[in-house]
N, C-alpha and C positions, 0 to 999 in steps of 0.2 A: 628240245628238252629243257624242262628249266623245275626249279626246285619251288614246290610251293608254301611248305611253310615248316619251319624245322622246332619242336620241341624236343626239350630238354628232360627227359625223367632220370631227377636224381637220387632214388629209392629204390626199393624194390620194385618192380616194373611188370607188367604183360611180358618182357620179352625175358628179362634176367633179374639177378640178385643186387647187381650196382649199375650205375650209374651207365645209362645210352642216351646216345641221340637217335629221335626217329625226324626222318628225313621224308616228307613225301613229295617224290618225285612224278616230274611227269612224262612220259617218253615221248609223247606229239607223234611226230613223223619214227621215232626211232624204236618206235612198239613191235613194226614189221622188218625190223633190222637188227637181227642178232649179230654178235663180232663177225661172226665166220662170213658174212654177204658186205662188211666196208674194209674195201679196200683199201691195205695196207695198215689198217688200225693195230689190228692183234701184235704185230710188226715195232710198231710206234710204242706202245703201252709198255711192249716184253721186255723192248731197248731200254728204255725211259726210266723202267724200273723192276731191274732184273732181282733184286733181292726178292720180288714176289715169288721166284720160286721154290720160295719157302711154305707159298701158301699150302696146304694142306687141300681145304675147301670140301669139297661132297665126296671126292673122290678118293680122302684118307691116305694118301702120300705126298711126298715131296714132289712140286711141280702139278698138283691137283689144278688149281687154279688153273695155271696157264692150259693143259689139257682141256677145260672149262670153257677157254677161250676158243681157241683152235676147232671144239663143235659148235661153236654159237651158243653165248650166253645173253644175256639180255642187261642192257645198260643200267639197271638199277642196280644189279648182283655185283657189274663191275666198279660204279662207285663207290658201292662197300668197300670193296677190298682194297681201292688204289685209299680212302681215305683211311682203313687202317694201317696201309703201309706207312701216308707220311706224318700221320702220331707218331709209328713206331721208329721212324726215321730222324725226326725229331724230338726222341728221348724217351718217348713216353711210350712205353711199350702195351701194348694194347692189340689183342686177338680176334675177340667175338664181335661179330658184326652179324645177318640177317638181313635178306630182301626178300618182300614177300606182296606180290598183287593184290591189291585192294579190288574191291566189287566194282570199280570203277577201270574200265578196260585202257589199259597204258598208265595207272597209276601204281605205282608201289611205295611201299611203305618198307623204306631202308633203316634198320636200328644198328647204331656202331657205337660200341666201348668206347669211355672219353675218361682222362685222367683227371682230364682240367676241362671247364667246360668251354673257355673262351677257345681255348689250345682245338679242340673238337672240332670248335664251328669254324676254324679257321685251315682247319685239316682237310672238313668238307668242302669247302669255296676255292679251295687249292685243285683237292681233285676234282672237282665240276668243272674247273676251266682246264686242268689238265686233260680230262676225257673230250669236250668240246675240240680241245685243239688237236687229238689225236684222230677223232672224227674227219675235222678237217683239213687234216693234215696242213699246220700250222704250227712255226715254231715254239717252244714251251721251254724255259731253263728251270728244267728238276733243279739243281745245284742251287740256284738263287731261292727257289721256294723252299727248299729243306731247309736254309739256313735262316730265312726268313721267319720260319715255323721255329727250329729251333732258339735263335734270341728269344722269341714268346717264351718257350718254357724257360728258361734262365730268369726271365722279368716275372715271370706268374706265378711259378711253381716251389714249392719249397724242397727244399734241398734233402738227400738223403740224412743229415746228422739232425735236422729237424723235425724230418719227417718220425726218425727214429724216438726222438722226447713226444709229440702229438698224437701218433697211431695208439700208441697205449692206454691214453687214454679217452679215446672214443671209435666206437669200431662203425657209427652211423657219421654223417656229416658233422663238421665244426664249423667254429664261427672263432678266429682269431683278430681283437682289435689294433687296429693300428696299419703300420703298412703293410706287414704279410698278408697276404694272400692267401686265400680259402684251397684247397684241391689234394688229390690225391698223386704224386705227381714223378716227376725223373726215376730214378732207379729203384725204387720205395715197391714193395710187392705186398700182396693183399694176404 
């Protein structure tokens, strides 16, 4: 699997209203390997990062997601959701995500909600090698990447009492000089 090139759309977009990353992915070998046929994976993932039973997913309840898993889902749908988990893990709470096959067989084109954009792409690179290692069953410390993720948003992101003076006055992107940093970001809701 490996990721081919990740854009940023920070507008209105093909897939939503604000700001996603679309990620295209390529499954190689892992096109004819849905969770349900690697052993031990679904396992690794559930452990790893059990607050996902919160996900919802297609199946509109609580524990959608992991159900999702348990029949074979397909490794694009699940990079989605492990990289909105550790956004949401790392402060920045973030929902909507989107995997959907391109005309190119084993490629898909995964769109995931980002608060912050650098915060995003570092969400995605987190869970790419957290799925790789769940594949291969190889060790992975969640605990050190969430905290890794979160000092990012502390460094990047602006704070609720600031967010609170900025949001009012633009509801499209900003441009702040100096050191603050551009984003939408920690506990700040749209």
């Amino acid at each position: 699997m490996e990721i081919r090139k990740v854009l940023a759309l920070r507008g209105p977009n093909i897939w939503a209203n604000f700001p996603v990353l679309e990620a295209w992915v390529d499954l190689k070998e892992l096109e004819d390997s849905p969770s349900d046929v690697l052993p031990g994976f679904n396992g690794r993932i559930m452990s790893w990062l059990p607050t996902m039973i919160e996900h919802r997913c297609s199946e509109g309840v609580r524990g959608g997601f992991f159900e999702r898993l348990r029949r074979g889902t397909w490794m694009g749908h699940i990079l989605e959701h492990v990289t909105l988990e550790l956004e949401t893990l790392a402060g920045n709470v973030v929902g909507y995500g989107r995997a959907r096959e391109s005309t190119e067989r084993g490629v898909y084109k995964v769109a995931i909600e980002y608060k912050e954009e650098s915060v995003g792409r570092a969400a995605l690179d987190t869970a790419f090698r957290l799925c790789l290692a769940a594949i291969h069953d190889t060790p992975f410390d969640v605990a050190a990447e969430v905290t890794k993720l979160r000092e990012m948003v502390q460094e990047v992101c602006l704070g609720p009492s600031t967010m609170g003076i900025v949001r009012p006055h633009s509801r499209a992107a900003f441009l702040i000089v100096g050191s603050i940093k551009t984003a939408w970001c920690s506990s700040a809701t749209a």
